[in-house]
C-alpha positions in Angstrom: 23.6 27.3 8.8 24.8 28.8 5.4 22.2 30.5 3.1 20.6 28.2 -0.2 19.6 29.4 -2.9 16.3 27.9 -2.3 12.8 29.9 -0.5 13.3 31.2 2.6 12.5 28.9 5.2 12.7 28.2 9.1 12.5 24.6 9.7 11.8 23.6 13.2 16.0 23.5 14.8 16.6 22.7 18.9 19.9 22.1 20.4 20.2 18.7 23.2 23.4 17.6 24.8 25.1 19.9 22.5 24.2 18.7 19.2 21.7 20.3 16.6 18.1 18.4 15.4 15.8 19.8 13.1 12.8 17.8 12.6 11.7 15.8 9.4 8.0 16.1 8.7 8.2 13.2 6.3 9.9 10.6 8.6 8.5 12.5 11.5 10.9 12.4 13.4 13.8 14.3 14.5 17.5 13.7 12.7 20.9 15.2 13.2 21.0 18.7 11.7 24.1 18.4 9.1 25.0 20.7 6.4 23.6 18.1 3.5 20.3 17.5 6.2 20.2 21.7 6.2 19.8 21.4 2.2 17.2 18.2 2.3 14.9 20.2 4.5 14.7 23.2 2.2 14.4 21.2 -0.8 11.7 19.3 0.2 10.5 22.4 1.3 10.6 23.8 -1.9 9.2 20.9 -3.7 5.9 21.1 -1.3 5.6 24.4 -0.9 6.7 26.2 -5.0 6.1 22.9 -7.1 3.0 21.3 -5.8 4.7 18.0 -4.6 2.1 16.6 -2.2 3.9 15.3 1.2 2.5 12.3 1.0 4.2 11.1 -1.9 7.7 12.2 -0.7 9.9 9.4 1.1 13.2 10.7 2.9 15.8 8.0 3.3 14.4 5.1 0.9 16.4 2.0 0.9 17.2 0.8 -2.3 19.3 -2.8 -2.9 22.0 -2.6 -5.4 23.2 -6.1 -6.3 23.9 -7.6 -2.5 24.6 -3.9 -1.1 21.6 -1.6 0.3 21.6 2.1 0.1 19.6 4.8 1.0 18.1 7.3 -1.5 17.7 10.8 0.1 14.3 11.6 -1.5 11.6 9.7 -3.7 8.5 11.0 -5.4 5.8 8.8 -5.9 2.5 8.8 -7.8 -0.7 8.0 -6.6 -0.1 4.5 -6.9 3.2 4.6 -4.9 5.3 4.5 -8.0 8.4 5.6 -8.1 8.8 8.8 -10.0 12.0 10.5 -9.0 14.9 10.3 -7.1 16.6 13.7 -5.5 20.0 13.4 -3.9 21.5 16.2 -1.6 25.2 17.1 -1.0 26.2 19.5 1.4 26.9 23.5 -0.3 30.6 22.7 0.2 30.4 19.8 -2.1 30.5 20.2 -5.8 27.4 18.9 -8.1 29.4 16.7 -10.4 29.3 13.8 -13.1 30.2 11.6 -9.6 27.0 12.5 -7.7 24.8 12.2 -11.2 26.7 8.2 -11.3 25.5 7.8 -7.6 22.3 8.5 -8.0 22.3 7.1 -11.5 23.3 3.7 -9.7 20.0 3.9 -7.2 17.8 4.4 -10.3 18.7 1.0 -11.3 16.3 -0.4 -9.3 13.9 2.5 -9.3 13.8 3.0 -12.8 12.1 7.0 -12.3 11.5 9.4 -14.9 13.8 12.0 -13.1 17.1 12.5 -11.5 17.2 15.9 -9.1 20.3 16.9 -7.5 21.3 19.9 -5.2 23.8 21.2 -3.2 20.9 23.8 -2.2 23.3 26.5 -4.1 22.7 24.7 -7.5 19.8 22.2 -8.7 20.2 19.8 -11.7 17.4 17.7 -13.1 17.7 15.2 -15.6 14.5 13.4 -17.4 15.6 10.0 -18.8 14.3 8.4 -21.5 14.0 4.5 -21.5 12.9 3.9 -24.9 15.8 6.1 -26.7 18.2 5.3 -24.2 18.6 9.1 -23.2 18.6 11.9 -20.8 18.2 15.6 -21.0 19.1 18.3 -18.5 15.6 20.2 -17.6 15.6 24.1 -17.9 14.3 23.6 -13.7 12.4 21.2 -11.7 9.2 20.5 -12.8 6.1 21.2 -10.8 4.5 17.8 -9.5 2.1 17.7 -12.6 4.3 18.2 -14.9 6.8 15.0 -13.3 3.7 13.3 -13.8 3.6 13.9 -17.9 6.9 13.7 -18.6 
């Protein structure tokens, strides 16, 4: 799998019947290994092991229902209540970070209503604190730390 521009890492990867697994510690379980899967697993990674995200307020693969439609967001924080914080979305490196995946994940946050919007390709990470009250957003300078999420 391609290099990310994320902490080294070595996420547990076998091969059965010809296809590639890598186990998720937060579903615990093991999934198909797919380039977007490849830049989950070092993101969470990353958010456990540099920012202080506890892993037991990480979800992977959160169904969310949009109107009649469900959908699945790739990552939610929580706070200790099992609030809803934030919302990460992954897209393989191939695929560009663009105002289309910010609308995607915009649309889950309807119903989640976080404080913040993280999205990677694992070569670039975006993360965008909104702001009910004013009806805004602002890009953060990085991802906040797990205490910080929690003050913003």
């Amino acid at each position: 799998m391609q290099s990310l521009n994320l902490p080294q890492f070595h996420p547990k990867v076998f091969e059965r019947e010809g296809k590639r697994f890598v186990f998720d510690p937060l579903r615990g379980k093991n999934v198909t290994l797919t380039p977007e899967e490849w830049v989950r697993q070092h993101f969470v990674n990353y958010l456990l092991t540099e920012k202080g995200y506890p892993q037991s307020l990480l979800a992977n693969e959160v169904s969310v229902a949009l109107g009649q439609l469900s959908r699945r967001c790739d990552t939610v924080v929580y706070d200790a209540c099992l609030t809803p914080l934030a919302i990460a979305e992954y897209k393989a490196p191939s695929v560009a970070v663009t105002q289309k995946v910010f609308e995607q994940i915009a649309r889950y946050n309807l119903s989640l209503r976080v404080k913040c919007l993280m999205v990677s390709n694992g070569l670039a990470h975006y993360c965008c604190r909104i702001d009910y009250r004013q009806t805004s957003y602002a890009y953060l300078k990085e991802i906040p730390s797990y205490e910080e999420l929690k003050t913003l």
